[in-house]
Every structure is written in structure tokens, then in C-alpha cells.
C-alpha positions, 0 to 999 in steps of 0.5 A: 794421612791422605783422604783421597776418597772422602770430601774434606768440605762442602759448598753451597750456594744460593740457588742451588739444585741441593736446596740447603737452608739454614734454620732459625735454630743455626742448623744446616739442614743439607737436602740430597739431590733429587729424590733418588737416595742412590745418586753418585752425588751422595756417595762421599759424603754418606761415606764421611758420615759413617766413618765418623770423619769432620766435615767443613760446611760452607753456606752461601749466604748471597751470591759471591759470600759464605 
């Protein structure tokens, strides 16, 4: 099976426009881009999300390291 559409993971670095953050609770808490809902960029991963597909995480920590 091939996901050509879908997102297989998700990178984040520090200092970012999408403004991640790892709670104290161990949670990713993922921020859309800007304040539009709509944006091309959360296209994909909203699909991933409804359809219920896994999804790799990666949170930088520190320039250079995840």
C-alpha cells in the first residue's frame, strides 16, 4: 500500500513558525500555522487525522536533535 497523499511523519523544530511545545505532561501539543484553519499546510495532516491513520511525531529538542 502506498500513502502518496497522506504524511507518514512530522518534524518540528525549535523555533519554528508552527510553535510546538512539549507539555509537562508528555503531550505534543501541535499549533496550526497562522490563524487561518484552511491553510494548504494543514491539509494532509487533518486528512491523517480522519482517517484514523498513525502518524510519526518528531520534536526537536535543540537545534540539530530530536
Amino acid at each position: 500500500m502506498v500513502l502518496s497523499e497522506l504524511p507518514l511523519s512530522i518534524t518540528t523544530a525549535p523555533n519554528s513558525v508552527y510553535r510546538d511545545v512539549l507539555g509537562t505532561d508528555g503531550v505534543i501539543r501541535y499549533r496550526s500555522r497562522g490563524a487561518d484553519p484552511d491553510h494548504p499546510d494543514h491539509h494532509r495532516p487533518r486528512l491523517t487525522l480522519s482517517r484514523g491513520t498513525p502518524l510519526i511525531y518528531l520534536i526537536g529538542i535543540a537545534p540539530g536533535k530530536c
